[in-house]
mmCIF file as gemmi writes it, N, C-alpha and C atoms, coordinates in Angstrom:
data_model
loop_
_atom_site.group_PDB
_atom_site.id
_atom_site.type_symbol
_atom_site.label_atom_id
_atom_site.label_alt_id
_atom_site.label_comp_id
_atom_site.label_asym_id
_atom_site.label_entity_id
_atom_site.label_seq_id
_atom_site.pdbx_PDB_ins_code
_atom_site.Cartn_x
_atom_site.Cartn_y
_atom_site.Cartn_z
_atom_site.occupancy
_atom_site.B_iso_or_equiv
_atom_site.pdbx_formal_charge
_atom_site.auth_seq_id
_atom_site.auth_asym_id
_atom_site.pdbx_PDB_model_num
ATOM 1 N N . UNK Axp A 1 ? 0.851 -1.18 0 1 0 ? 1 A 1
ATOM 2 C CA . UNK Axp A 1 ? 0 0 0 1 0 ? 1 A 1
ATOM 3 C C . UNK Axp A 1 ? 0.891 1.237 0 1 0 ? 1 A 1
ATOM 4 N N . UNK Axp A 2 ? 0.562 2.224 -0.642 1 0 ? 2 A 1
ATOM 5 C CA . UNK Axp A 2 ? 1.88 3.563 -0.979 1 0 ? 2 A 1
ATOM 6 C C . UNK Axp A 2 ? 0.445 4.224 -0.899 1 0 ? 2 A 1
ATOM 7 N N . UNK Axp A 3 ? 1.25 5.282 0.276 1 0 ? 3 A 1
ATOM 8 C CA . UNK Axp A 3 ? 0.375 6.584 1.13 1 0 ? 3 A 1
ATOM 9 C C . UNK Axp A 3 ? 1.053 7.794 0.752 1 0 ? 3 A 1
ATOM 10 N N . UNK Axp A 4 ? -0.002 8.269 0.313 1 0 ? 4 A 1
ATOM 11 C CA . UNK Axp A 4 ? 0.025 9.906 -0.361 1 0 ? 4 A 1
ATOM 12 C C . UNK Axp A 4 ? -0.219 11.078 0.398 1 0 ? 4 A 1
ATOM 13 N N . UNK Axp A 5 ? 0.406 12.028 0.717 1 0 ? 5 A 1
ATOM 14 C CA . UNK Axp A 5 ? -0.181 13.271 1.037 1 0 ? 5 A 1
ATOM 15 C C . UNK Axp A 5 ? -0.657 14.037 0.203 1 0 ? 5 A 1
ATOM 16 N N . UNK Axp A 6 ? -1.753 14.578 -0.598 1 0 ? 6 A 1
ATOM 17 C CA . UNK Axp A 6 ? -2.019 15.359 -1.541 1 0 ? 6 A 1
ATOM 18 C C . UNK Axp A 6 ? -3.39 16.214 -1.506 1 0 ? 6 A 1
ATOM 19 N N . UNK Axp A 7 ? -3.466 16.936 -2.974 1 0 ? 7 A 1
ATOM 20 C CA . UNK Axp A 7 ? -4.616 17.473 -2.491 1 0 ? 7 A 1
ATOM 21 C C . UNK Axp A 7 ? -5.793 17.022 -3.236 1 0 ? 7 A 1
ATOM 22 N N . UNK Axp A 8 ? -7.119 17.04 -3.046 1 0 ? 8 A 1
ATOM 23 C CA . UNK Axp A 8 ? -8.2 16.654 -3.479 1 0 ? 8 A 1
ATOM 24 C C . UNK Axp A 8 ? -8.871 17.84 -3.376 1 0 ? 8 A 1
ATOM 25 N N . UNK Axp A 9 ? -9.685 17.806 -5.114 1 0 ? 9 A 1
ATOM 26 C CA . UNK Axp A 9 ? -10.261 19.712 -5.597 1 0 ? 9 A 1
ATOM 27 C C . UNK Axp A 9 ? -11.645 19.287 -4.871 1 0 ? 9 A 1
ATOM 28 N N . UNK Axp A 10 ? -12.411 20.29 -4.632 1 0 ? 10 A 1
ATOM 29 C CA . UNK Axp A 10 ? -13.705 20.572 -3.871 1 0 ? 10 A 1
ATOM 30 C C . UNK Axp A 10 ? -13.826 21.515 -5.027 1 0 ? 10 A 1
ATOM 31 N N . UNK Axp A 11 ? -14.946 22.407 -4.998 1 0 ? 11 A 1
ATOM 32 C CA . UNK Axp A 11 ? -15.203 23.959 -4.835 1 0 ? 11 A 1
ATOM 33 C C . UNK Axp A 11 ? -16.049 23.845 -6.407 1 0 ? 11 A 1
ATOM 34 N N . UNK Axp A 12 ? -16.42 25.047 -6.887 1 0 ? 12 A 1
ATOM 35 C CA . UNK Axp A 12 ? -17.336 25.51 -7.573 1 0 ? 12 A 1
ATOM 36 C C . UNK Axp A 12 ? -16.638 25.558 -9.334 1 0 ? 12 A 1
ATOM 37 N N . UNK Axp A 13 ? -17.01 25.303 -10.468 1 0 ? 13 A 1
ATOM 38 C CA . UNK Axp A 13 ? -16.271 25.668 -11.693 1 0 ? 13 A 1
ATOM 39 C C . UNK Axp A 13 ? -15.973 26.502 -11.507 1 0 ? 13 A 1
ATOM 40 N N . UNK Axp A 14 ? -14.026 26.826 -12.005 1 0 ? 14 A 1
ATOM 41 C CA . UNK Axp A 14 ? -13.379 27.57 -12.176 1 0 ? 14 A 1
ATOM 42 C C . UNK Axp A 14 ? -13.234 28.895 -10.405 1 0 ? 14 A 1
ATOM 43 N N . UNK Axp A 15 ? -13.541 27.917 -9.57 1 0 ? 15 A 1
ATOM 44 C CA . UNK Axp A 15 ? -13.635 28.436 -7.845 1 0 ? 15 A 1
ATOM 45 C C . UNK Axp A 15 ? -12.873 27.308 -6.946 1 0 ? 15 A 1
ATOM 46 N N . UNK Axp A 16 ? -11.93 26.788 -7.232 1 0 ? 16 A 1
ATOM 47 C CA . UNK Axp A 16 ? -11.324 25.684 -6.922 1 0 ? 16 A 1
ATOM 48 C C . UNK Axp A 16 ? -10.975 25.339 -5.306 1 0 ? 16 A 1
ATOM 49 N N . UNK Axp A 17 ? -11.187 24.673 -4.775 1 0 ? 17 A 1
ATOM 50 C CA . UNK Axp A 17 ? -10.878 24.759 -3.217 1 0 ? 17 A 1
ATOM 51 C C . UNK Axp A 17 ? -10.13 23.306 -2.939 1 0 ? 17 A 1
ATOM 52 N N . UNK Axp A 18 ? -9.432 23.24 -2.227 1 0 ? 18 A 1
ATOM 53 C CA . UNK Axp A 18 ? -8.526 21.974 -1.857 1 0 ? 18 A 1
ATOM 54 C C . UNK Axp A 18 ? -8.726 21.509 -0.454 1 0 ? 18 A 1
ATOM 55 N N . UNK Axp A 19 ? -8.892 20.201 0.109 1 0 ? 19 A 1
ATOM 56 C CA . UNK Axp A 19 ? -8.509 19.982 0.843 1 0 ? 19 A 1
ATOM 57 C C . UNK Axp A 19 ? -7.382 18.789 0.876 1 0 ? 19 A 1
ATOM 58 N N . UNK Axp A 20 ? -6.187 18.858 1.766 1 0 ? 20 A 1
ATOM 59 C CA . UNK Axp A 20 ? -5.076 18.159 1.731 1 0 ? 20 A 1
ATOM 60 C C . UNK Axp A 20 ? -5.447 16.936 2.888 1 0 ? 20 A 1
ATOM 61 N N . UNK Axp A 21 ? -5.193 15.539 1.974 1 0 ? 21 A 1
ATOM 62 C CA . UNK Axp A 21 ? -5.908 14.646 2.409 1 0 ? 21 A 1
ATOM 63 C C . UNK Axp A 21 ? -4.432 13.612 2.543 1 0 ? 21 A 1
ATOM 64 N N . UNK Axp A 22 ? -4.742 12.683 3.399 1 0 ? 22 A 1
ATOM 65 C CA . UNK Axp A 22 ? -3.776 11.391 3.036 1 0 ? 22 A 1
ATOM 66 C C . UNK Axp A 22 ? -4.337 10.175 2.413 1 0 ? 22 A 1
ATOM 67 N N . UNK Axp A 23 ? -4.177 9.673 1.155 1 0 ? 23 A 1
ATOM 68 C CA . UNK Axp A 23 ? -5.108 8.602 0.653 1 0 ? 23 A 1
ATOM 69 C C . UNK Axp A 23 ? -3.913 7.548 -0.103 1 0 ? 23 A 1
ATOM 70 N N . UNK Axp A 24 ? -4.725 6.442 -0.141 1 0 ? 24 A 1
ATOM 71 C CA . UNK Axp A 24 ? -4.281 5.425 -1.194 1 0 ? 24 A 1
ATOM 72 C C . UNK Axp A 24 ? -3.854 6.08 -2.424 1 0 ? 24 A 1
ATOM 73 N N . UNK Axp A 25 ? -2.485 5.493 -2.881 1 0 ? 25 A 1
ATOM 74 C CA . UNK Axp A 25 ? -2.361 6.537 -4.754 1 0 ? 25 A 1
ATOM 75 C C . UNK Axp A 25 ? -3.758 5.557 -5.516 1 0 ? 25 A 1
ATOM 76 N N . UNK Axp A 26 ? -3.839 4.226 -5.262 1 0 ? 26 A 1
ATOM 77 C CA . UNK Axp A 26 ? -4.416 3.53 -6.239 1 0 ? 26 A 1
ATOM 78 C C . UNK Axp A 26 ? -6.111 3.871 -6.17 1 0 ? 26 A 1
ATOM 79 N N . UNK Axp A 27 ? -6.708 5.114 -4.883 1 0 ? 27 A 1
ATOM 80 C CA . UNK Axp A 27 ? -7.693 5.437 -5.404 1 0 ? 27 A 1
ATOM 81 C C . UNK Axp A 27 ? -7.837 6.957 -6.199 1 0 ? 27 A 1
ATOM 82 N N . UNK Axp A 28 ? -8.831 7.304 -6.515 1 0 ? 28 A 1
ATOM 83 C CA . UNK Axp A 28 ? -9.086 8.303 -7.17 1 0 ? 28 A 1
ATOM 84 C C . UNK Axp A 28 ? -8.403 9.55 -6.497 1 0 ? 28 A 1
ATOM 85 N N . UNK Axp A 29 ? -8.353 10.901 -7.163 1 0 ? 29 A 1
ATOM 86 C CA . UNK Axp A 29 ? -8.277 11.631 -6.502 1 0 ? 29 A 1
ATOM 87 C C . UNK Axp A 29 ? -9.052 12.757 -5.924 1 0 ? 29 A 1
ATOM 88 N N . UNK Axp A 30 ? -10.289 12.333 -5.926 1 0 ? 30 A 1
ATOM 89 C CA . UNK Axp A 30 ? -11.133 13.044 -5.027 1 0 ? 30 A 1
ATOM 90 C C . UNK Axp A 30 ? -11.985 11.97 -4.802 1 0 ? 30 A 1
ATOM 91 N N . UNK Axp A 31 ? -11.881 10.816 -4.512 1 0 ? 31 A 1
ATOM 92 C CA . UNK Axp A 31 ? -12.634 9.267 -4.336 1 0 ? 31 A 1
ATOM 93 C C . UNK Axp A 31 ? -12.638 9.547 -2.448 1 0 ? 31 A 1
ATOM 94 N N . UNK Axp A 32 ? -11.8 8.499 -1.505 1 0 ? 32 A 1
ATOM 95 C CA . UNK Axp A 32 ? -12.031 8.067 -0.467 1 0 ? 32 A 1
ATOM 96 C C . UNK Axp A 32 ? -10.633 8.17 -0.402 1 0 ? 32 A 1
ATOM 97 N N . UNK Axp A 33 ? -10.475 8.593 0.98 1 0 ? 33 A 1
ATOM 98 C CA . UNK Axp A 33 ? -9.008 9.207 2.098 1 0 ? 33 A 1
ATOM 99 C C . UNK Axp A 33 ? -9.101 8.716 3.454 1 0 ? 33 A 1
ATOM 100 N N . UNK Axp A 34 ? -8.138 8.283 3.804 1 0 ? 34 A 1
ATOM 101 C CA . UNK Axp A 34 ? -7.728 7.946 4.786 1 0 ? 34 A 1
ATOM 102 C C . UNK Axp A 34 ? -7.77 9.68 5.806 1 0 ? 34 A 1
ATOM 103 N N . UNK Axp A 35 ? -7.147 10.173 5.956 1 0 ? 35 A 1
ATOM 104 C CA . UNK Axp A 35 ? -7.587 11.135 6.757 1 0 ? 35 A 1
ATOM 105 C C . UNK Axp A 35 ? -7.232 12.759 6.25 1 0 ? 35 A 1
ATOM 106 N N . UNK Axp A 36 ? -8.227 14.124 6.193 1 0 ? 36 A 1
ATOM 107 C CA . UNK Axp A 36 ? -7.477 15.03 6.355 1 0 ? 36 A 1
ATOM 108 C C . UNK Axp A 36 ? -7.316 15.873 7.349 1 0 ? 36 A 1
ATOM 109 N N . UNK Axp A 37 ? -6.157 16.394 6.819 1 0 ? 37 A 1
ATOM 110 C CA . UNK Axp A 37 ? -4.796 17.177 7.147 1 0 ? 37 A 1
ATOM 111 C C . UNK Axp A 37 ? -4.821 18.621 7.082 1 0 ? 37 A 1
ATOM 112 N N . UNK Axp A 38 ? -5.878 18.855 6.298 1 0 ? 38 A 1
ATOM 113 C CA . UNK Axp A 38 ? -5.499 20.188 6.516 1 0 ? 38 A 1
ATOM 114 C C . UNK Axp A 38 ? -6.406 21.05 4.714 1 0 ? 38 A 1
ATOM 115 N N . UNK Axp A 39 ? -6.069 22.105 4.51 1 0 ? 39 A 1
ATOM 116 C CA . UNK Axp A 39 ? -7.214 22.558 3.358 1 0 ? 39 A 1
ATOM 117 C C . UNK Axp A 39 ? -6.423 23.884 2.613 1 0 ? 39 A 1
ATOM 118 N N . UNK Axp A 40 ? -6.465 23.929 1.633 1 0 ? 40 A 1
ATOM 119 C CA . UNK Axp A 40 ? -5.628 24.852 0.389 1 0 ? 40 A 1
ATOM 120 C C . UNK Axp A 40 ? -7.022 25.628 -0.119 1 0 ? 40 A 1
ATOM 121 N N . UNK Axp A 41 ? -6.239 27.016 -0.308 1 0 ? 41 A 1
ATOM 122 C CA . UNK Axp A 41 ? -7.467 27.942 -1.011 1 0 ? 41 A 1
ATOM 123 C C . UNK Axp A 41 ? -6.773 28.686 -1.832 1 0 ? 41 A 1
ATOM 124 N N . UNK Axp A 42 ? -6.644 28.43 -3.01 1 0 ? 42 A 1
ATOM 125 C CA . UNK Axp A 42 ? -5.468 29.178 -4.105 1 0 ? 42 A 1
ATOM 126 C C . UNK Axp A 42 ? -6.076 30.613 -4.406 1 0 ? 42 A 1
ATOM 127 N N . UNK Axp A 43 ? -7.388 30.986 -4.364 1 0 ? 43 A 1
ATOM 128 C CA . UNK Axp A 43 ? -8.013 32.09 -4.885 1 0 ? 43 A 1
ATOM 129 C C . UNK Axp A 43 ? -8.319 32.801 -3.72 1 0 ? 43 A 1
ATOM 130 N N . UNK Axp A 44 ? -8.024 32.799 -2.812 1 0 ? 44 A 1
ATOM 131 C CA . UNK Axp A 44 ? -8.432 33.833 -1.699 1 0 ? 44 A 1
ATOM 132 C C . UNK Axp A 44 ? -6.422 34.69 -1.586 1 0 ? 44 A 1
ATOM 133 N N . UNK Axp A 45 ? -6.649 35.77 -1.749 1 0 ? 45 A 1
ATOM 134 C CA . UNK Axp A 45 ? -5.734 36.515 -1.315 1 0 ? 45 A 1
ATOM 135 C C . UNK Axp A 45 ? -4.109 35.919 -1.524 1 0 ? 45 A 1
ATOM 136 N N . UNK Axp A 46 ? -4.018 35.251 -2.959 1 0 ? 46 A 1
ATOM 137 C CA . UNK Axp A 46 ? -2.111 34.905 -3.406 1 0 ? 46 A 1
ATOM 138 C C . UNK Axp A 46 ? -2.395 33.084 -2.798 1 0 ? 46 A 1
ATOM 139 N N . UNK Axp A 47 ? -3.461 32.756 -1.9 1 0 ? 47 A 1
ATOM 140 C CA . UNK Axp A 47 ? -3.445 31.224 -2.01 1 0 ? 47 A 1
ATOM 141 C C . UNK Axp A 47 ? -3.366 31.247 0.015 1 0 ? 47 A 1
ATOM 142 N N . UNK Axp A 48 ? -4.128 30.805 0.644 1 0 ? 48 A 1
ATOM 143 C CA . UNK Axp A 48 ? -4.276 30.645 2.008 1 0 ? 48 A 1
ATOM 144 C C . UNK Axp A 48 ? -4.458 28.882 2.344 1 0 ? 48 A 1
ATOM 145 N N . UNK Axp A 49 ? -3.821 28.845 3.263 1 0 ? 49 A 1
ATOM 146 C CA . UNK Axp A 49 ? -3.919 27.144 3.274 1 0 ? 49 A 1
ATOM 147 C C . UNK Axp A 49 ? -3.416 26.752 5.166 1 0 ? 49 A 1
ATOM 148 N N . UNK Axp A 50 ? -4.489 25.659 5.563 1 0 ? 50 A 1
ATOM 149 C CA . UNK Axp A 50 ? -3.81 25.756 6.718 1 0 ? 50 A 1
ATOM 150 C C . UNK Axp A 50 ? -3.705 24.186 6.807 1 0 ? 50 A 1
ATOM 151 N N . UNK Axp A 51 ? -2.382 23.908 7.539 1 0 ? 51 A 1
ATOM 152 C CA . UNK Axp A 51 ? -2.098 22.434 7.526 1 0 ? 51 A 1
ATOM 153 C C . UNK Axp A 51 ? -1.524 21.844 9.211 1 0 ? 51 A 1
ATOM 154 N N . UNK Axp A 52 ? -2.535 20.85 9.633 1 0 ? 52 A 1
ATOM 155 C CA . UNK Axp A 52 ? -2.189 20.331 10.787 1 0 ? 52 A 1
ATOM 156 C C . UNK Axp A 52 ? -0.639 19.381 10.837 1 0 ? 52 A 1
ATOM 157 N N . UNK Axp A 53 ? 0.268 20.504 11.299 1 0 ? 53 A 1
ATOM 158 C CA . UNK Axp A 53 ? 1.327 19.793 11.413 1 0 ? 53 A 1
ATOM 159 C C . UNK Axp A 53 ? 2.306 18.474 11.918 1 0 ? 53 A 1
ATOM 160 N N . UNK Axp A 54 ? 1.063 18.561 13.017 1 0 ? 54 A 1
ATOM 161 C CA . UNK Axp A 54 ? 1.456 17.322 14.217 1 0 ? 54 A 1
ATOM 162 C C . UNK Axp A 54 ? 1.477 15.712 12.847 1 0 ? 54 A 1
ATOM 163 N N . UNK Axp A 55 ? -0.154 16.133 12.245 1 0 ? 55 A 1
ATOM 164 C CA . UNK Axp A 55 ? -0.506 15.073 11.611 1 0 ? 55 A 1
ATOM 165 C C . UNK Axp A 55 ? 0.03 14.509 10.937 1 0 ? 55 A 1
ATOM 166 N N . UNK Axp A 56 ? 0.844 16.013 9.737 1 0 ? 56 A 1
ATOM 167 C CA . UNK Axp A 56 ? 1.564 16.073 8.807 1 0 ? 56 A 1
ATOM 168 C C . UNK Axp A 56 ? 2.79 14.965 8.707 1 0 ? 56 A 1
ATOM 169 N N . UNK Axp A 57 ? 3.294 15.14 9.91 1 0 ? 57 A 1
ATOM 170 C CA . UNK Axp A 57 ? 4.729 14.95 10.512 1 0 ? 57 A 1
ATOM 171 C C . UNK Axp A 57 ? 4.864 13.214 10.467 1 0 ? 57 A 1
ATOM 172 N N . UNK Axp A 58 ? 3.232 13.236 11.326 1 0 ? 58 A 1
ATOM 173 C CA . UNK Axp A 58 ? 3.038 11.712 11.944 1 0 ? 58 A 1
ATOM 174 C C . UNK Axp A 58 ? 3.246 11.067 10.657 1 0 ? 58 A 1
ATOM 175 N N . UNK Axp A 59 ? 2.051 11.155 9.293 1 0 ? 59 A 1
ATOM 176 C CA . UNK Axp A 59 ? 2.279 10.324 8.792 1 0 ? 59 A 1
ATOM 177 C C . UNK Axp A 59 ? 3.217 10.406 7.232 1 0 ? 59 A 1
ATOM 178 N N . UNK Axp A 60 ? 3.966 11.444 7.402 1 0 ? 60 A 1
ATOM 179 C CA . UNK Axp A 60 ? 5.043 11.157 6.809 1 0 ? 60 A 1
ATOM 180 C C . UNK Axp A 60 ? 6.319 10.177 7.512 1 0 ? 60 A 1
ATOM 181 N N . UNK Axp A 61 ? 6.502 10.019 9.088 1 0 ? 61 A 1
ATOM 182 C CA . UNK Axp A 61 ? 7.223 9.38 9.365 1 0 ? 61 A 1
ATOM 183 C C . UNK Axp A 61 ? 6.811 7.909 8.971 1 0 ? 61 A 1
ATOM 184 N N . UNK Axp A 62 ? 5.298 7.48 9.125 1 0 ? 62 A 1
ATOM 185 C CA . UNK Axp A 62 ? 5.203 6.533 8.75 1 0 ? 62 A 1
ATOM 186 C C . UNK Axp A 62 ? 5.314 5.978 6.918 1 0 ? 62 A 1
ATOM 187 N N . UNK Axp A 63 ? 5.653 6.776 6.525 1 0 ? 63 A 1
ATOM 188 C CA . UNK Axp A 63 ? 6.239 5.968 5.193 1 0 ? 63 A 1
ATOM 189 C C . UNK Axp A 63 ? 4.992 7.119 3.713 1 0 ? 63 A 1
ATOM 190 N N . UNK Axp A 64 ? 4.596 8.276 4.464 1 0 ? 64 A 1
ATOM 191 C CA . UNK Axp A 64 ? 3.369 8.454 3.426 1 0 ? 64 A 1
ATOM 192 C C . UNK Axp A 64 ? 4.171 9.506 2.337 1 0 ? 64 A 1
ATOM 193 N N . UNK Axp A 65 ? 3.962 9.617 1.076 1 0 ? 65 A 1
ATOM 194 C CA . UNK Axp A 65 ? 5.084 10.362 0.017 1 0 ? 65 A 1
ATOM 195 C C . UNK Axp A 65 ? 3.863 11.446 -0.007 1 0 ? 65 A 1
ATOM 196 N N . UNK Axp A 66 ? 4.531 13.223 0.606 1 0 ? 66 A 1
ATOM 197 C CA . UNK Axp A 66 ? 3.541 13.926 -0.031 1 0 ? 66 A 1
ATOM 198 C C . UNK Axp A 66 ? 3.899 14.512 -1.471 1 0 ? 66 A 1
ATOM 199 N N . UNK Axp A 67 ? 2.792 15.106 -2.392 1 0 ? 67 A 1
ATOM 200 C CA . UNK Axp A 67 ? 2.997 15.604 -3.82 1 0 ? 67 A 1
ATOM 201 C C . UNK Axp A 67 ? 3.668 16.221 -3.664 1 0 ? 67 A 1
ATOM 202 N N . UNK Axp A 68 ? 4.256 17.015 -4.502 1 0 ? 68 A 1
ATOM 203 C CA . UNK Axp A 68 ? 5.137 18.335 -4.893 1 0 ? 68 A 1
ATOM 204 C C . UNK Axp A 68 ? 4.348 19.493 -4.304 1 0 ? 68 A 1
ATOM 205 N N . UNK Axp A 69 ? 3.035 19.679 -4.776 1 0 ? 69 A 1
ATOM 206 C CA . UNK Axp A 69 ? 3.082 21.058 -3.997 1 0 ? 69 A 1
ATOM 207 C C . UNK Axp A 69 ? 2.732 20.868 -2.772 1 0 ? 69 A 1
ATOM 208 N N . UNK Axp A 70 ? 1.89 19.933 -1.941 1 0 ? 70 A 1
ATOM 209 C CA . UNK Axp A 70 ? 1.947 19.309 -0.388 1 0 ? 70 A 1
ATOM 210 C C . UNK Axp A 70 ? 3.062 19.721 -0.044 1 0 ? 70 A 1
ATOM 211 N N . UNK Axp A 71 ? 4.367 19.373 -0.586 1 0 ? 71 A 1
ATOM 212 C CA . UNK Axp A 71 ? 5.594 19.435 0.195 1 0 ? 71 A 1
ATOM 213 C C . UNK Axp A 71 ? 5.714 21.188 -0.121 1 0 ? 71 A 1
ATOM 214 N N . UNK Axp A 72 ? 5.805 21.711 -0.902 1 0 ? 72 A 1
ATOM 215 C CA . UNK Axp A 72 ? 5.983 22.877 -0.826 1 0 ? 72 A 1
ATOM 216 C C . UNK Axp A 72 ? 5.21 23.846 0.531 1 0 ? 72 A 1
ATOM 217 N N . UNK Axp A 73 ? 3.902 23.561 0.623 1 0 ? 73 A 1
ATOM 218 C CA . UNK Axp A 73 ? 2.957 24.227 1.286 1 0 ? 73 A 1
ATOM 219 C C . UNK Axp A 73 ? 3.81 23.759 2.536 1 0 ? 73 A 1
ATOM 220 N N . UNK Axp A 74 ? 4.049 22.564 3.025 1 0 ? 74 A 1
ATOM 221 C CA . UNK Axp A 74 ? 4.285 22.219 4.376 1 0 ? 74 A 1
ATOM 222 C C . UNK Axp A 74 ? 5.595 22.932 4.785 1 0 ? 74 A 1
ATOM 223 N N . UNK Axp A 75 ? 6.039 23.031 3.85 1 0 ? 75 A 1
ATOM 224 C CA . UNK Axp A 75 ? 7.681 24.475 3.849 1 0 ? 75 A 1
ATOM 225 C C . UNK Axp A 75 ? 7.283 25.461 4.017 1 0 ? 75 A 1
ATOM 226 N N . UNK Axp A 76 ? 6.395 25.866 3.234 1 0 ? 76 A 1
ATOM 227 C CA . UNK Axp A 76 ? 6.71 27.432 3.658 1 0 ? 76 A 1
ATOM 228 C C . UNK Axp A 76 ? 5.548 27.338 4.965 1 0 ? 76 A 1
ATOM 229 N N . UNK Axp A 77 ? 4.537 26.429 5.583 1 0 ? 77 A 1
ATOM 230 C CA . UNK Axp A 77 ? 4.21 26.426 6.718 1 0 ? 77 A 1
ATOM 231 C C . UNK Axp A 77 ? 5.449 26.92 7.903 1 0 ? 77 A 1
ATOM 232 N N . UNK Axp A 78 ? 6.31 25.868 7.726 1 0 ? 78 A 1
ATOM 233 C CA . UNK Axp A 78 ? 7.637 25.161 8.579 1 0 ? 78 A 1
ATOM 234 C C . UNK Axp A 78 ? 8.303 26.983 8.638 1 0 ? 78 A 1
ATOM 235 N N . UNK Axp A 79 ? 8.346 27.28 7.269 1 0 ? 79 A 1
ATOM 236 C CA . UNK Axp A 79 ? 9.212 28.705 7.459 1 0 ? 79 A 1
ATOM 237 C C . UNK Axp A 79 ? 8.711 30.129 8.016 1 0 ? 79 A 1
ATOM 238 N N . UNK Axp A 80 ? 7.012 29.57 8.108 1 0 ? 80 A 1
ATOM 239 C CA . UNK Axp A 80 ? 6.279 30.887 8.74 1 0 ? 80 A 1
ATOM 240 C C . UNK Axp A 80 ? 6.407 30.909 10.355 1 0 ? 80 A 1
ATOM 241 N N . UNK Axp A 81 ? 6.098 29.927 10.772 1 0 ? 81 A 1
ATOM 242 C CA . UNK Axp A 81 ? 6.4 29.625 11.906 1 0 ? 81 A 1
ATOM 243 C C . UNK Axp A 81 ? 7.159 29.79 12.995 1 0 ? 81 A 1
């Protein structure tokens, strides 16, 4: 089983909203998740996003690969901080 951190789109045509989920790669990507983490908003004010770090942390130690921009967001979290 290979665990993902990523994001899954919500929101309205062309109103896009994210929430950052941990799921199976082999399901869909806005299908069924194991748990989220936290939620991305690219259109409010340059992109607002808030991410539970504790969680973050947990299940990347346990073996979970987040996407490219997951990992980005969780940086510049790490660097606001």
């Amino acid at each position: 089983m290979s665990v993902r951190i990523r994001l899954s789109r919500h929101g309205a045509k062309k109103k896009p909203f994210y929430r950052i989920v941990v799921s199976d790669q082999r399901f869909a990507r806005d299908g069924r998740y194991i748990e989220q983490i936290g939620t991305y908003d690219p259109t409010a004010g340059g992109g607002t996003f808030k991410i539970n770090q504790e969680k973050a942390e947990t299940w990347i130690k346990r073996g979970a690969q987040p996407t490219r921009t997951v990992s980005q967001l969780i940086a510049k979290q790490k660097k606001a901080s």
